[in-house]
Structure formats: structure tokens, C-alpha cells
N, C-alpha and C positions, 0 to 999 in steps of 0.2 A: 874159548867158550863155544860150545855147540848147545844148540834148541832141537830136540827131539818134538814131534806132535802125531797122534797114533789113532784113526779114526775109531770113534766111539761103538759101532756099528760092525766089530769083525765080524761077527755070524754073516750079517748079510754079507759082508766081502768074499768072505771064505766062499759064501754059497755060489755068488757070481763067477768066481774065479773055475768053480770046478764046473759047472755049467756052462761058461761062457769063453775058457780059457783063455789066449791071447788079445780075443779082442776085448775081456775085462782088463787085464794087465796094461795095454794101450789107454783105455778112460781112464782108468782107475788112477795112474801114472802122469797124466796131463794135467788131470784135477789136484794131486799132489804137487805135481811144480807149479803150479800154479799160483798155489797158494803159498810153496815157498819161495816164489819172485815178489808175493804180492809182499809177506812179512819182511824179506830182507828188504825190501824198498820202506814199509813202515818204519824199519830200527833206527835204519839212514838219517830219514826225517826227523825223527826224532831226536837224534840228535846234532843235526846243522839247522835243525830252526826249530825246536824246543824251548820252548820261555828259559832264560837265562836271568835268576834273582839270586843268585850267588852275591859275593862276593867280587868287587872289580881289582886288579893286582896291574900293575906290569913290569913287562920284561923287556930290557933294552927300551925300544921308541914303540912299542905293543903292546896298548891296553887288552886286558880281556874280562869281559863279562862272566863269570866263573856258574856253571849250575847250582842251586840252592839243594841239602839235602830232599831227595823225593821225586827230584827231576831227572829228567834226562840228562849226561852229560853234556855241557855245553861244548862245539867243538872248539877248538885251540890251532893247531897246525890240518888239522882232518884227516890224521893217521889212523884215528878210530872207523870215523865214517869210510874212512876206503879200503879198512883190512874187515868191513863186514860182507861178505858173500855167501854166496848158495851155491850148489853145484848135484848133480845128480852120482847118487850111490850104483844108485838098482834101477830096474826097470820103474818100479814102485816107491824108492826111499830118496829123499833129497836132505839134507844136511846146508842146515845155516851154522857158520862158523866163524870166529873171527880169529886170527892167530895171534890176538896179541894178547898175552896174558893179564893185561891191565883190564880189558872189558870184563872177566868176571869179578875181581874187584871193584868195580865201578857201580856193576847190576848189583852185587850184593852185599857190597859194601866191607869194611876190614874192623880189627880192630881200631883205627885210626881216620877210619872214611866213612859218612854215612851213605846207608845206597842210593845211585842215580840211575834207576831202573828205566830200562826203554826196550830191552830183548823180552820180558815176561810181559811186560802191558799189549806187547805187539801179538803175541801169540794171543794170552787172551781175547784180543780186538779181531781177531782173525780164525779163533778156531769155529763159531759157531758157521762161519761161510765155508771151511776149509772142511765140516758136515756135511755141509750143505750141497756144494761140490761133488762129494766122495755119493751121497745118497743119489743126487741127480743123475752123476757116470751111471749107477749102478740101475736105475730107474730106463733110462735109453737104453739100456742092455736089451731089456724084455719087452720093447714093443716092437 
């Protein structure tokens, strides 16, 4: 699963960029990981301490609290929580991604699973700062 997020605001980007070259691609670029450190840190939490109103089962001598459809997945062993990372593409693009293919069944659920979204709430909880951010770099450009 990967999360894309793409500021609202290209004109102004564009405009920075051609006007201000490198040292926009610099702000521009900080403000973007930035905000992709801050979401892949949200997802995490969310699901190793996310309300857990599941279901309780166990396995061998291991009860688990299991997520209720709606929630976050509750963690289990923490293979989800530690295959979610960020990492930087481009000068400008960063990539949240998890390699397990169970995570996007989980955000969106299966024929057999309801969803336990935590990748989409996060980015929503995050995009209007991750604006806010991109507008700000591009506002320090011109004084």
C-alpha cells in the first residue's frame, strides 16, 4: 500500500520553482518530508494504540484484543506497525508504504473483512498542515 498527497496549490508551486529554483525545491522538499514523517508516525499509532473493541480470541497462551470494524487495526505481533515507512523518492516526493500486502486489505477492507482504516484518517488529519507547510516554504521564498 502506498499513500500519495499532492499540494493543492500547484500554480503557486510551479510559479516558485521557476522563480526561485533550487532554493524552492530545497523548502518545498523539507515541507514535504516533513509531513511524510509526521503521517507515517500517525499510521503507526494508530495502530499500536488505537481503541481495540473487537473481538478478543487466543492463540496458544495469547489473548488478543482484536479491532472492531472502523478502527484501526489493532496490532497483533507488530509486523504491520513496523513494515509502515516513508522514504524519500525525488528531491520533492516522498512515498509512505507498507510492503505487506495485508495493509491494504485491512484500510479497505475485503469481501470477508470490514475496513480498519488508519492510512486515509491519517492523511486526512495531516493534509490541511501538509498546505499549510507547502504555502509557508513558498511564502519565505519571497521575503
Amino acid at each position: 500500500m502506498t499513500v500519495t498527497i499532492t499540494p493543492q496549490n500547484m500554480q503557486e508551486v510551479q510559479k516558485a520553482l521557476r522563480e526561485h529554483g533550487e532554493k524552492a525545491v530545497r523548502a518545498i522538499g523539507a515541507a514535504v518530508q516533513a509531513s511524510a514523517l509526521e503521517i507515517t508516525t500517525d499510521i503507526k499509532k494508530r495502530v499500536q494504540r488505537g481503541p481495540a473493541t473487537g473481538r478478543t480470541y487466543t492463540r496458544g497462551a495469547v489473548s488478543h484484543q482484536a479491532s472492531a470494524p472502523g478502527e484501526a487495526p489493532a496490532t497483533d505481533s507488530g509486523g504491520l506497525a513496523s513494515s509502515i515507512n516513508y522514504s524519500k523518492k525525488a528531491p520533492m516526493t516522498a512515498e509512505i508504504e507498507s510492503r505487506l500486502p495485508y495493509a491494504t486489505y485491512l484500510e479497505f477492507g475485503t469481501s470477508r473483512i470490514a475496513p480498519r482504516p488508519s492510512w486515509v484518517p491519517a492523511v486526512e488529519k495531516y493534509s490541511p498542515k501538509f498546505q499549510l507547510r507547502i504555502t509557508t516554504a513558498i511564502a519565505r521564498l519571497t521575503r
